[in-house]
C-alpha positions as CSV (number, residue, x, y, z in Angstrom):
1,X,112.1,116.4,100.3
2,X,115.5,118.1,100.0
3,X,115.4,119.2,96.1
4,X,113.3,121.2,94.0
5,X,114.3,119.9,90.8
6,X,111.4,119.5,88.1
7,X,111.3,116.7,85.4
8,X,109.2,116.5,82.1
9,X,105.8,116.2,81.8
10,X,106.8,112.6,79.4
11,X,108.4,111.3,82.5
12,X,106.1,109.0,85.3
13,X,107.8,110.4,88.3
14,X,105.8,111.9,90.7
15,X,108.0,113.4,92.8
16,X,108.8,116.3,89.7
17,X,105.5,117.2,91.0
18,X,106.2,118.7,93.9
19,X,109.2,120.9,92.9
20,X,107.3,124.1,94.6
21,X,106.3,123.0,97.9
22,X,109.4,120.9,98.4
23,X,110.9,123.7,100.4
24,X,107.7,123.9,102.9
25,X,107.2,120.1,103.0
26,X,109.9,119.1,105.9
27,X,107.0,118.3,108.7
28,X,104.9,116.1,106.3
29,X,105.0,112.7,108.0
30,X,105.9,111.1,104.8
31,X,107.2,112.5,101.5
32,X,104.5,112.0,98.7
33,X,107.7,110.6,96.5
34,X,111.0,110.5,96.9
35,X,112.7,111.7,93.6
36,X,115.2,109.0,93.5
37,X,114.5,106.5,90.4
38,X,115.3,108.6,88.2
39,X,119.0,109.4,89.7
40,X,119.1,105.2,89.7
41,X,119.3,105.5,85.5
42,X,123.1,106.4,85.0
43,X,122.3,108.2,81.8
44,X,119.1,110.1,83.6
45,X,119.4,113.7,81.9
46,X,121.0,112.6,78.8
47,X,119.7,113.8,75.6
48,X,118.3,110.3,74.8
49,X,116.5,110.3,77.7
50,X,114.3,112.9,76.9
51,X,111.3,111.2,76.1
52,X,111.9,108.7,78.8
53,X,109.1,108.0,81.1
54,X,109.9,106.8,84.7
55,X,107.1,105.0,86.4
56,X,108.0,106.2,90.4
57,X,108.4,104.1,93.2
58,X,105.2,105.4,94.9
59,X,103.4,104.0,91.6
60,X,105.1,100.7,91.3
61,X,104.2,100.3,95.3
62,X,100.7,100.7,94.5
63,X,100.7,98.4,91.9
64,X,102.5,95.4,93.6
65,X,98.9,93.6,94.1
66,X,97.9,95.0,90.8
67,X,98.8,94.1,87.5
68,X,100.8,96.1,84.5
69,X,98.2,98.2,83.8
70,X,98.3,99.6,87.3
71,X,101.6,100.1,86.8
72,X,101.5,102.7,84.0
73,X,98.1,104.0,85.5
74,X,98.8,108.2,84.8
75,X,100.7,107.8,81.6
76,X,98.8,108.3,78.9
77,X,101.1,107.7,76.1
78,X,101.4,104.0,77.7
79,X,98.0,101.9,77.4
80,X,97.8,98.3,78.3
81,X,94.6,96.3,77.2
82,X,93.2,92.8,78.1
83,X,91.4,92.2,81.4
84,X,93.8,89.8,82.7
85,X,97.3,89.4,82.7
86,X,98.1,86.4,80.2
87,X,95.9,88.3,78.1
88,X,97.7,92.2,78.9
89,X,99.6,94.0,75.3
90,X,101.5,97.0,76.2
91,X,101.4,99.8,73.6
92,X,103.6,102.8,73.8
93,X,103.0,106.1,72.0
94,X,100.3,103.2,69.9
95,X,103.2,100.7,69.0
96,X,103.1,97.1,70.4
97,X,105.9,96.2,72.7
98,X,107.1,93.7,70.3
99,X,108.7,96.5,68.0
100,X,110.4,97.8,71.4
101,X,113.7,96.5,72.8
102,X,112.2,94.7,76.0
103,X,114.3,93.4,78.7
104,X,113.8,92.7,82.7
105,X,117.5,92.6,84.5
106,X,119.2,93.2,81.7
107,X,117.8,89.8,79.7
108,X,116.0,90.5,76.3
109,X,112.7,89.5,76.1
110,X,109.7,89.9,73.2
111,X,109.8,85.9,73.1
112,X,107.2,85.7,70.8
113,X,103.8,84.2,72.0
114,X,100.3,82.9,70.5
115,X,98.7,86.2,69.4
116,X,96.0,85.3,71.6
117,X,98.2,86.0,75.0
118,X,100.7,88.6,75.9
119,X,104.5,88.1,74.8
120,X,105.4,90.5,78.1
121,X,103.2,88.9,81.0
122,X,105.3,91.0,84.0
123,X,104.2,90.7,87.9
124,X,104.3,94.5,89.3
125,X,105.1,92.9,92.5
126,X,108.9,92.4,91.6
127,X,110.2,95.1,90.0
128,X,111.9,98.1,91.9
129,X,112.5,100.3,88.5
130,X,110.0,100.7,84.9
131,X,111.3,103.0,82.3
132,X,110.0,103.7,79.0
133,X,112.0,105.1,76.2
134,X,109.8,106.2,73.6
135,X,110.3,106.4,70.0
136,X,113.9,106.8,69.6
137,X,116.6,104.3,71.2
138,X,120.2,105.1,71.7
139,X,122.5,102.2,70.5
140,X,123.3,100.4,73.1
141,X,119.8,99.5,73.9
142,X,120.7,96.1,71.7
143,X,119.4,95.4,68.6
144,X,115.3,94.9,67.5
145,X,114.8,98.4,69.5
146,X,112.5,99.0,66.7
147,X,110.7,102.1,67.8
148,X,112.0,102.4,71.5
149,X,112.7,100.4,74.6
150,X,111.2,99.4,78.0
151,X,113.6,98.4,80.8
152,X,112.3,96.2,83.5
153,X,114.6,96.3,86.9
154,X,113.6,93.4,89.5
155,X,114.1,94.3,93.5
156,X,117.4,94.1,95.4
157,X,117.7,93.6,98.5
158,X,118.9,96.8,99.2
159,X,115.7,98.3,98.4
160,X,114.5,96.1,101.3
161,X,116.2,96.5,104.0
162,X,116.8,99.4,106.1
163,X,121.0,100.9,106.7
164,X,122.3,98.5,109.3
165,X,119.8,95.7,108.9
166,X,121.0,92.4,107.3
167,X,118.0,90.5,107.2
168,X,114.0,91.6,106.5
169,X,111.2,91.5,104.0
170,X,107.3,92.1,103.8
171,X,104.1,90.5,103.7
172,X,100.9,91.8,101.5
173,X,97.8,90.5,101.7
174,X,95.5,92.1,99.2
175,X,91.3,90.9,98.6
176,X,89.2,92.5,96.0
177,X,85.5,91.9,95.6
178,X,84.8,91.2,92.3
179,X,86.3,88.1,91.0
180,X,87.0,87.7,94.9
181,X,90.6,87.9,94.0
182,X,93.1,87.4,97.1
183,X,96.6,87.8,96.9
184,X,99.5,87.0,98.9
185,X,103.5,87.8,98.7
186,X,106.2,86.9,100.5
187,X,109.8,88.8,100.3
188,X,112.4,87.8,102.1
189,X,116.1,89.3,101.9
190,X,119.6,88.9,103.8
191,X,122.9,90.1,103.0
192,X,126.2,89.4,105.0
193,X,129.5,91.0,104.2
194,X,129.2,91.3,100.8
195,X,127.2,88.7,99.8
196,X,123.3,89.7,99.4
197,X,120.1,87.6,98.7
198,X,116.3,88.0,98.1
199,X,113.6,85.5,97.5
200,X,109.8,86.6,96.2
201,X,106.9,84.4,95.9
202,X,103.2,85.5,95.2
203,X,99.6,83.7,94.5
204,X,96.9,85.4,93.1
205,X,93.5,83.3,93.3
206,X,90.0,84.3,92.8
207,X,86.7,84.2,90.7
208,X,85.5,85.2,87.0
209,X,84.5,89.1,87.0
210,X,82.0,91.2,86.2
211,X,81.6,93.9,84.2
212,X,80.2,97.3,84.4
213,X,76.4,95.8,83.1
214,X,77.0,92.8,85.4
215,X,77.8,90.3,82.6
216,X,80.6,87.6,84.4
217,X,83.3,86.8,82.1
218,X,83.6,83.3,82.0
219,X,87.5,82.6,81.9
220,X,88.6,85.8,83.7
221,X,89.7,84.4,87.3
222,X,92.9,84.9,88.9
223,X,95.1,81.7,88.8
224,X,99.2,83.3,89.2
225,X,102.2,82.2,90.6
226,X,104.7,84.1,90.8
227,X,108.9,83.5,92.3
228,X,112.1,85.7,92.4
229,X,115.3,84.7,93.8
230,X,118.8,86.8,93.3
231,X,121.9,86.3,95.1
232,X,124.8,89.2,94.5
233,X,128.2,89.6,95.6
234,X,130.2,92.8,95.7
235,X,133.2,93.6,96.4
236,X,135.1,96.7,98.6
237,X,136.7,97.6,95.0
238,X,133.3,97.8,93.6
239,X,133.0,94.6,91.7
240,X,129.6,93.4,91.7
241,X,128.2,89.8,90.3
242,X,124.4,89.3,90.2
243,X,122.6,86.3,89.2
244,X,118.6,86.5,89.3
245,X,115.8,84.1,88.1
246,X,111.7,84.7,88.1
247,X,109.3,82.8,86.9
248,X,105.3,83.4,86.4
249,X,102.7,80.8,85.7
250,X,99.0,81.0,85.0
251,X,97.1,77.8,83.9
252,X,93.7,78.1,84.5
253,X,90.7,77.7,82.2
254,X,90.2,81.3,79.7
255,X,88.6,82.4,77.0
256,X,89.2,79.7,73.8
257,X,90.8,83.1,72.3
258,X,92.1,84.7,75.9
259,X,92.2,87.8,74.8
260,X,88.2,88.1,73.5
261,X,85.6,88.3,76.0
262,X,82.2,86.9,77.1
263,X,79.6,86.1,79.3
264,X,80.2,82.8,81.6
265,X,78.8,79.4,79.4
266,X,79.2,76.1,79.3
267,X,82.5,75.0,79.9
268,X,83.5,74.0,76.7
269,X,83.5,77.7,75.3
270,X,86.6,77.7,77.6
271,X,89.5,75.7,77.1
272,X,93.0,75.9,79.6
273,X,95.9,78.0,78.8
274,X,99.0,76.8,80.9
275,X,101.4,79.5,80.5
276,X,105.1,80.3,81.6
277,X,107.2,82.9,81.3
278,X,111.1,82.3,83.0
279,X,114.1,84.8,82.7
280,X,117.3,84.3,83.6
281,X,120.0,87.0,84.1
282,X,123.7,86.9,85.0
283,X,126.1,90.2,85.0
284,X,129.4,91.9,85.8
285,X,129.9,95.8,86.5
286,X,132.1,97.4,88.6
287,X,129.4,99.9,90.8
288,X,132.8,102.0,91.4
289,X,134.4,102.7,88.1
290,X,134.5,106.5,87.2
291,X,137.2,106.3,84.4
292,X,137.7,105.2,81.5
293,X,137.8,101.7,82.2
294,X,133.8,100.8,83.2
295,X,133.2,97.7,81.9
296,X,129.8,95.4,81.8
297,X,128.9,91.8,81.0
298,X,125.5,90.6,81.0
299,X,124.3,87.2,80.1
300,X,120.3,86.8,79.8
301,X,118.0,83.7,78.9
302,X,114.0,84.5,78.7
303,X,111.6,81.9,77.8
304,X,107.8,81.8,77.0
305,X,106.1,78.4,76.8
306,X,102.0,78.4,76.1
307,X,100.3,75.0,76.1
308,X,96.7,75.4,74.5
309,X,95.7,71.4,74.5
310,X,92.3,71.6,73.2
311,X,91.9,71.0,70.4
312,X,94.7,70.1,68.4
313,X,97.6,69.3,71.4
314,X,99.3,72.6,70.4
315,X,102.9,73.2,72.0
316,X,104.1,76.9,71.6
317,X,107.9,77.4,72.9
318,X,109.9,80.4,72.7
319,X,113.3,82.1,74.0
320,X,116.3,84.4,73.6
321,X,119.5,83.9,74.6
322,X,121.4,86.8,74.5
323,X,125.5,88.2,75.6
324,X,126.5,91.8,75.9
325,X,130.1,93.3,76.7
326,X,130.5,97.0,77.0
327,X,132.7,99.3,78.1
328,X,132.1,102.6,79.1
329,X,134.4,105.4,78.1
330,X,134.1,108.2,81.2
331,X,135.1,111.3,80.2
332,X,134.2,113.7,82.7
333,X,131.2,115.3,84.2
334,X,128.1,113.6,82.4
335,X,129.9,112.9,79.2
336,X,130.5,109.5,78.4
337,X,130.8,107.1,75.5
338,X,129.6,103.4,75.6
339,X,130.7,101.2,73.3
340,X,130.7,97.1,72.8
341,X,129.1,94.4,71.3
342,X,125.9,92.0,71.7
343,X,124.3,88.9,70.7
344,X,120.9,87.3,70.4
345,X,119.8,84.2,69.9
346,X,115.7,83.6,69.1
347,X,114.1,80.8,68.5
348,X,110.4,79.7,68.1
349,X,109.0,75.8,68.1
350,X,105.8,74.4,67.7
351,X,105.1,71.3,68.5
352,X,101.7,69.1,68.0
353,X,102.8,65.0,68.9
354,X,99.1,64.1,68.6
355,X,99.1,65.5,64.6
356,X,103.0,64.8,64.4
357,X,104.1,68.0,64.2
358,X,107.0,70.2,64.6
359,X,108.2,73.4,62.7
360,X,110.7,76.3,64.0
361,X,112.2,79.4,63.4
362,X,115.8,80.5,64.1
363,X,117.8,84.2,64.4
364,X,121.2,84.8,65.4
365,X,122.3,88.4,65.6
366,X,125.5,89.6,66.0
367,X,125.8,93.4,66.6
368,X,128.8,96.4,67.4
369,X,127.6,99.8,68.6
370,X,129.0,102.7,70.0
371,X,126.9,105.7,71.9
372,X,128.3,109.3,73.1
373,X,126.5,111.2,75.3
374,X,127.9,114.9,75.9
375,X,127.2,118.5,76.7
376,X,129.5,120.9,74.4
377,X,127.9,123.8,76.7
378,X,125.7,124.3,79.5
379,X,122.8,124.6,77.9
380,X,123.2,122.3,75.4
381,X,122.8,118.4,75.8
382,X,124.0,115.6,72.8
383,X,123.4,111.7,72.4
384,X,124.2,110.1,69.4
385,X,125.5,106.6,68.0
386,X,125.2,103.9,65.3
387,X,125.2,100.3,65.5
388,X,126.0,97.7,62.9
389,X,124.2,93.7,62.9
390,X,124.8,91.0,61.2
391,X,121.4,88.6,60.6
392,X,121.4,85.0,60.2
393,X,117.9,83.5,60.0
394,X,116.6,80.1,59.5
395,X,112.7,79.5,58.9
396,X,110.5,76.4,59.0
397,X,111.4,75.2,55.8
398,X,114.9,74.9,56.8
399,X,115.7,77.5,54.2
400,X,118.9,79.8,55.4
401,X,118.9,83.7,55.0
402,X,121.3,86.3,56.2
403,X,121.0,90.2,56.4
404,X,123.1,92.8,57.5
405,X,122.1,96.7,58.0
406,X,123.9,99.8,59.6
407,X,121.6,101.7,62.5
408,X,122.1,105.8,63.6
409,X,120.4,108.1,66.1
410,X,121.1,111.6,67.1
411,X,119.0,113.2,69.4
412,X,119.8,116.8,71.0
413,X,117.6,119.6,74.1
414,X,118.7,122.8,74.3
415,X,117.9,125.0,77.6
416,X,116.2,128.2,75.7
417,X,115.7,129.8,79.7
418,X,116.3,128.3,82.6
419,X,112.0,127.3,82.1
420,X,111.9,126.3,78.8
421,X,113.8,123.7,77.0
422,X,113.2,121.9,73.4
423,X,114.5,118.6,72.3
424,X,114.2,116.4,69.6
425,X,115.6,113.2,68.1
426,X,115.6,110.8,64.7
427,X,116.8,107.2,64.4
428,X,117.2,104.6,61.6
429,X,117.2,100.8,62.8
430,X,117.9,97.8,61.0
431,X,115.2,95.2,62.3
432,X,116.5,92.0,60.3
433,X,113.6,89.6,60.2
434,X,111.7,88.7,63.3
435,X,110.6,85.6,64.7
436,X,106.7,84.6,63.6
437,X,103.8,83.8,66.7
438,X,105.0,80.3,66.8
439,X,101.2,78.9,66.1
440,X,101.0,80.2,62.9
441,X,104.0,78.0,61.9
442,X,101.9,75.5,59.5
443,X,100.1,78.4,57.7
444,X,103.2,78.8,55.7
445,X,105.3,75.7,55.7
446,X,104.5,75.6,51.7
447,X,104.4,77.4,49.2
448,X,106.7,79.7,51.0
449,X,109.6,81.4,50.3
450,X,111.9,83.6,53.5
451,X,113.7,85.1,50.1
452,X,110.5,86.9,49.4
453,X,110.8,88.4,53.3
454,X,112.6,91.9,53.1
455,X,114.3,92.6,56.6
456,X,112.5,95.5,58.2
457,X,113.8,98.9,59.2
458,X,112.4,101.9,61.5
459,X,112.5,105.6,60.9
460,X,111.4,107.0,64.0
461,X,111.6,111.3,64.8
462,X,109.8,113.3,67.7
463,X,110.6,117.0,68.6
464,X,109.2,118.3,71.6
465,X,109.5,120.9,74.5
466,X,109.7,121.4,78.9
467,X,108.4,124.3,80.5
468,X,109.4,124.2,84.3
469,X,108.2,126.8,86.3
470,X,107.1,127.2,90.1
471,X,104.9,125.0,90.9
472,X,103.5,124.3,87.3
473,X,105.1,121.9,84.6
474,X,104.3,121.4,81.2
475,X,105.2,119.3,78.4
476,X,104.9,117.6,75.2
477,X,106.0,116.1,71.8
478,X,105.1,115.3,68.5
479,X,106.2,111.3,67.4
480,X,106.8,109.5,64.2
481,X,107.5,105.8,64.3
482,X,107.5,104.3,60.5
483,X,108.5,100.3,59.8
484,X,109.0,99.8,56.6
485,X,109.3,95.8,55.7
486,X,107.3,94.9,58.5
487,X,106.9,91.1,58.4
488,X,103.2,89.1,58.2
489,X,103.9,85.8,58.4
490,X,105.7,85.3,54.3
491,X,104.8,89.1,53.4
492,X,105.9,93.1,54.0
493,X,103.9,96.1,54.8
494,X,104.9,99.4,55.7
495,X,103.3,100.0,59.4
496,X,102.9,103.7,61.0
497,X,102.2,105.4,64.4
498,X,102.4,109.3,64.7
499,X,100.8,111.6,67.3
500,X,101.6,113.5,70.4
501,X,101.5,114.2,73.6
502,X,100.8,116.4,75.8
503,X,100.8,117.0,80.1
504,X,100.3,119.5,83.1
505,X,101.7,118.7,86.6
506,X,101.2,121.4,89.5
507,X,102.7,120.4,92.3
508,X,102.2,121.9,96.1
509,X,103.5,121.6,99.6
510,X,101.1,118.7,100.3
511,X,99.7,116.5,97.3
512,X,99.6,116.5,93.3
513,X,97.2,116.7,90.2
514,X,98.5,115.5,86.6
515,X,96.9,115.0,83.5
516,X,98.4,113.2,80.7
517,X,96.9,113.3,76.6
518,X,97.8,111.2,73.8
519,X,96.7,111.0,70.4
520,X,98.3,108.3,67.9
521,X,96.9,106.7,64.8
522,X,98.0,103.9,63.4
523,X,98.2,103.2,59.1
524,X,99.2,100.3,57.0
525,X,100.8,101.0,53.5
526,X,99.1,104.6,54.0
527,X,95.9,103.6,55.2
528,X,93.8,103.6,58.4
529,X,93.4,100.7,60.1
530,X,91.9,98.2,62.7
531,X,93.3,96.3,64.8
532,X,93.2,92.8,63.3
533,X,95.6,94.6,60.8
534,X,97.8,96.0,62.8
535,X,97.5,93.1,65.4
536,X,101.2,92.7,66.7
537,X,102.5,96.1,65.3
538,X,100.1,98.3,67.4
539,X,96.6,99.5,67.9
540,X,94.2,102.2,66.6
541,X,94.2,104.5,70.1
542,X,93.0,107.4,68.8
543,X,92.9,110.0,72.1
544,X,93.8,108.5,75.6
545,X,93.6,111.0,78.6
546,X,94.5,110.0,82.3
547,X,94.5,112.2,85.3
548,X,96.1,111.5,88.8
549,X,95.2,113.9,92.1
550,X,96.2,113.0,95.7
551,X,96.5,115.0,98.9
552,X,97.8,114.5,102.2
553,X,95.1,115.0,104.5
554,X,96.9,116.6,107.6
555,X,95.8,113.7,109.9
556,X,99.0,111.6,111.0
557,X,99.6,109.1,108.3
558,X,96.1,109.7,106.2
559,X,96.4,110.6,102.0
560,X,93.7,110.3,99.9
561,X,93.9,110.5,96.3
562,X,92.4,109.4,93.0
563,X,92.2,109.1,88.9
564,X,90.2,109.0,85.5
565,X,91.0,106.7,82.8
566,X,89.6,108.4,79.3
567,X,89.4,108.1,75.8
568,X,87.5,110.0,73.1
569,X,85.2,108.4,70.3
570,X,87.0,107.2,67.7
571,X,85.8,106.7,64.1
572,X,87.5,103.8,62.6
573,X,88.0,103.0,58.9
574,X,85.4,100.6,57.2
575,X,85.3,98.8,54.1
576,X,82.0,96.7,52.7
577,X,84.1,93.7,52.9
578,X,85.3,94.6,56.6
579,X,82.8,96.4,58.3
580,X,83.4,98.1,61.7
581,X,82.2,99.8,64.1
582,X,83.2,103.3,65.8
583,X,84.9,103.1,69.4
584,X,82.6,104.9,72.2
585,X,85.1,106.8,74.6
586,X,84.8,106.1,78.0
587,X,85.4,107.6,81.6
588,X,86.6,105.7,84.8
589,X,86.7,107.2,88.0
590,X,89.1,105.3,90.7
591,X,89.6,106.8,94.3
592,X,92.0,105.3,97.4
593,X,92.7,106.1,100.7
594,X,96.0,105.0,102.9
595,X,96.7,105.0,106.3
596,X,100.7,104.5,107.6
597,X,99.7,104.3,111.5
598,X,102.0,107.1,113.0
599,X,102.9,104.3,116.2
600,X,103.3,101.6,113.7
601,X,105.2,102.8,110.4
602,X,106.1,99.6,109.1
603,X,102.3,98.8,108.2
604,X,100.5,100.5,105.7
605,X,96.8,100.0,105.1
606,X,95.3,100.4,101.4
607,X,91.5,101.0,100.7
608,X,90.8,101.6,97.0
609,X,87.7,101.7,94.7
610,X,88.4,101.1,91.0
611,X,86.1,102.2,88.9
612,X,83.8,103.9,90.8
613,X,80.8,104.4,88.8
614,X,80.9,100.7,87.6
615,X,81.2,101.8,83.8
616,X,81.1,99.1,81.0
617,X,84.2,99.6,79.1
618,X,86.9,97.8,77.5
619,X,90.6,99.8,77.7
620,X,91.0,101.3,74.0
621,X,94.0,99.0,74.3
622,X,92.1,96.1,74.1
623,X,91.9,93.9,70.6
624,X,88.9,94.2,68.5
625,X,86.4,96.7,70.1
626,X,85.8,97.7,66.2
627,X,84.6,94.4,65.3
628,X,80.6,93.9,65.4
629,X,81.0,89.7,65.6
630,X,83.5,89.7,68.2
631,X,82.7,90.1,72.1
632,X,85.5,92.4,73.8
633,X,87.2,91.4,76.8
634,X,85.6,94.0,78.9
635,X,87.3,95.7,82.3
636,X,85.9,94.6,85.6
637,X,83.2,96.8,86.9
638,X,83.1,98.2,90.6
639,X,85.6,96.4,92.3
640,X,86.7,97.4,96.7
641,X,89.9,96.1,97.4
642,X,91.8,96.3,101.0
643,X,95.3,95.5,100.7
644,X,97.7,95.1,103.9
645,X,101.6,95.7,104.4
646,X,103.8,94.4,106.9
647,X,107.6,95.3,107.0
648,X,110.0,93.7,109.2
């Protein structure tokens, strides 16, 4: 570790961590994590990347045979519920992803799904880069960045292969007990003058689980394949064109609802789910420019297509096509300003030929935006912009609406002391009207009236603080998210998330502890509310705590480290003619051990044991735990898994 630089307690990086012992930690055999994703984000430090969180390399490593939830394991203010993947929702800071500008290479995604399934299923083992930005998005994140963005970078093949080597890849071989779940990938990668390519493919296979009681879930085994390819050319000048396409299927036999739970029946209390998710992504950047001629182009297509047959032949198709040209304006030091234009195109089908039918929905957005990002002194940091949109929708009745609607953030840290910092930051976006779930088409073909829909809008704010100092970091900030318009089906509500967070990092020469709280509750039109009402917008959380330790263990090669997953009893709000119940909180205790043999380093061996204790729970995350009729899709219970690397 050459640098003893220390990052938020809101960021995911690990490698902040260990800004005291850095110094002492040169004979280590291996850094605990390099502190290099963050310097990957051009716009790392900016004032809109304050509230950023950056899920580390060492984290998205250990995830690779895991699953999204492993991937944000340690962040609190990120929770992902649903036992499975099709079935995974990410919430951030207790909004759903779908209110969050989404994209993986650069393509827009948040193709919108049955509700039953995830809109976002993502395969850990692909992606090289994860960042959050919570609450308030600059402008050029593209339009629907409702309440934020996540950014979803897929491996290069640079991040493969070793200086001087022009061909090489890995194998992982991963088994876990329960479910008997085996996985194996495949990367392969080349590059010859300045041409570069990579190829990925992965299958999961495996069992149903079992809980913590020892219930199996019927529905619950691992059926996923999973493909990457990307080919790149760049030039001596700098000029770089990347083309990258992934695609993930899962058709297997679930849940009738996927994301509700079980015990294992009959087989008609299961029905199949083929699902697949495909992005496409095509760009142009010149990986030299310093001036003030830095431009990008980025075409993107992403598609979601969920075939539930049984019983009415239902077809559910969704995708965006989307354009963006910017510029950006380099004007010394950090301070830049980025300015351009985008377009998306979504569009949402259902199609039943048994029952003869088909409906869709249609949006076409045109935007302009403009973000600076500058430091007037030393101390002080600036980010602000404004986009304007232009809306054209089209909805099932072939009926023709078009909205327009102006967008500003500003969001500013000031360095009090060279410890202590505060920032803060408040947006207005103009959210147009989104897209329905595509299988609720027929519910409102008629009476219904799309002039009735008022195009949404988000008012988010947050203020927070840093306090860096030796070994010891703390953070935290307060967050307001507020969408007023939000769209249910041929209605508007006014949706709310506000909380904070809160974290402690101490970091020493030879491992970690961190621990991460959140707190968010979620209201509709003022009031409290469960799930099934806020289903799509985001989830009653109430109090999440997570908390990560590792060590190295002094023998060649040898860490050991571990975790607890948490969340506090929450009381939930209950009517006579909605009854629910409280949520119990819960505590999971997951340990590892890895061994990098000292004679061979390009193996690493994994042993892990997730949830230890073998606790029935279902993630706070997950739909309906509220609800007395409804059967949660509970976690797995004790599960060993061994997982094997081999670099060449």
């Amino acid at each position: 570790m050459t640098t003893t630089r220390a990052v938020r307690l809101s960021s995911v990086s690990l490698a902040a961590l260990l800004s005291a012992g850095a110094v002492q930690a040169q004979d280590l055999t291996f850094e605990l994590d390099p502190l290099i994703v963050e310097s990957r984000d051009g716009f790392f430090g900016a004032a809109d990347r304050a509230t950023s969180m950056y899920v580390s390399d060492l984290e998205l490593e250990r995830a690779r045979t895991g699953d999204l939830k492993d991937a944000f394991a340690g962040i609190a203010s990120v929770s992902v519920g649903g036992g499975i993947p099709l079935a995974q929702k990410i919430f951030v800071n207790g909004v759903d992803m779908l209110n969050l500008g989404v994209t993986i290479d650069g393509a827009p995604q948040n193709n919108r799904a049955f509700h039953h399934v995830s809109a976002n299923a993502i395969d850990p083992g692909l992606l090289k880069e994860v960042r959050a930005d919570a609450t308030v998005s600059p402008a050029d994140a593209g339009p629907y960045a409702l309440a934020g963005s996540v950014v979803f970078e897929t491996l290069d093949p640079s991040d493969i292969l070793a200086e001087g080597d022009n061909f090489g890849g890995n194998v992982r071989l991963s088994y876990g007990d329960n479910g008997e779940t085996f996985q194996r990938a495949l990367t392969l990668t080349g590059r010859s003058g300045g041409f570069s390519w990579l190829g990925y493919a992965k299958r999961a296979t495996g069992e149903d689980y079992e809980t913590g009681d020892g219930d199996v879930i019927g529905g619950t085994a691992a059926d996923l394949d999973s493909v990457l390819g990307k080919v790149a050319y760049e030039s001596d000048a700098g000029h770089r064109i990347e083309f990258s396409g992934l695609q993930l299927r899962d058709e297997s036999l679930r849940q009738f609802r996927a994301n509700f739970g079980g015990p294992a029946g009959p087989r008609d209390r299961l029905r199949v789910y083929d699902t697949t998710r495909t992005t496409y992504s095509l760009s142009y950047e010149n990986t030299e420019a310093t001036g003030l001629v830095d431009p990008m182009v980025k075409f993107g297509y992403s598609e979601s297509d969920v075939i539930v047959s049984e019983p009415y032949d239902s077809n559910g198709l969704s995708w965006t096509k989307s354009a963006t040209v910017q510029n950006t304006f380099n004007l010394g030091g950090d301070d830049n300003v980025v300015a351009g234009f985008d377009y998306q195109k979504r569009f949402g089908e259902y199609e039943s030929p048994l029952y003869s039918q088909y409906f869709t929905e249609e949006s076409r957005n045109t935007g302009i935006f403009a973000q600076a990002r500058i430091s007037p002194t030393e101390r002080l940091k600036l980010s602000f912009g404004a986009r304007y949109d232009w809306q054209d929708f089209e909805g099932v009745t072939g009926r023709d609406v078009s909205h327009s609607g102006a967008s500003g953030n500003i969001s500013a840290s000031y360095a009090v002391t060279d410890a202590l910092t505060l920032r803060g930051g408040v947006s207005s976006v103009f959210g147009g009207i989104d897209i329905e779930d595509n299988y609720l088409y027929e519910r409102f073909v008629t009476p219904f009236d799309y002039d009735e829909i008022e195009p949404s809008r988000a008012r988010n704010a947050t203020l927070g603080f840093d306090y860096d100092v030796g070994a010891v970091s703390l953070g935290g900030e307060l967050f307001l998210t507020r969408i007023e318009n939000a769209r249910d089906s041929g209605e508007n509500f006014d949706f709310e998330s506000r909380g904070f967070n809160l974290g402690a990092t101490y970091g020493w020469a030879s491992g970690f502890a961190r621990a991460t709280l959140s707190k968010s509750d979620v209201e509709i039109d003022g009031d409290r509310s469960n799930s099934y009402q806020t289903q799509d917008f985001g989830a009653p959380l109430g109090t999440v705590i997570a908390l990560e330790v590792e060590q190295d263990t002094g023998l060649a090669g040898l860490r050991v480290g571990g975790g607890i997953d948490a969340a506090l009893d929450y009381e939930m709000p209950s009517e006579p003619s909605e009854p629910t119940n409280d949520l119990d909180g819960y505590g999971v205790v997951n340990v590892f051990a890895e061994y990098v043999p000292p004679q061979f380093d390009n193996l690493t061996l994994r042993a892990e044991v997730d949830n230890l204790f073998d606790t029935d729970y279902a993630d706070r995350a997950t739909y309906g735990g509220e609800f007395p009729g409804l059967t949660t899709l509970n976690e797995p219970g004790r599960t060993i898994s061994l997982t094997a690397v081999a670099r060449f």
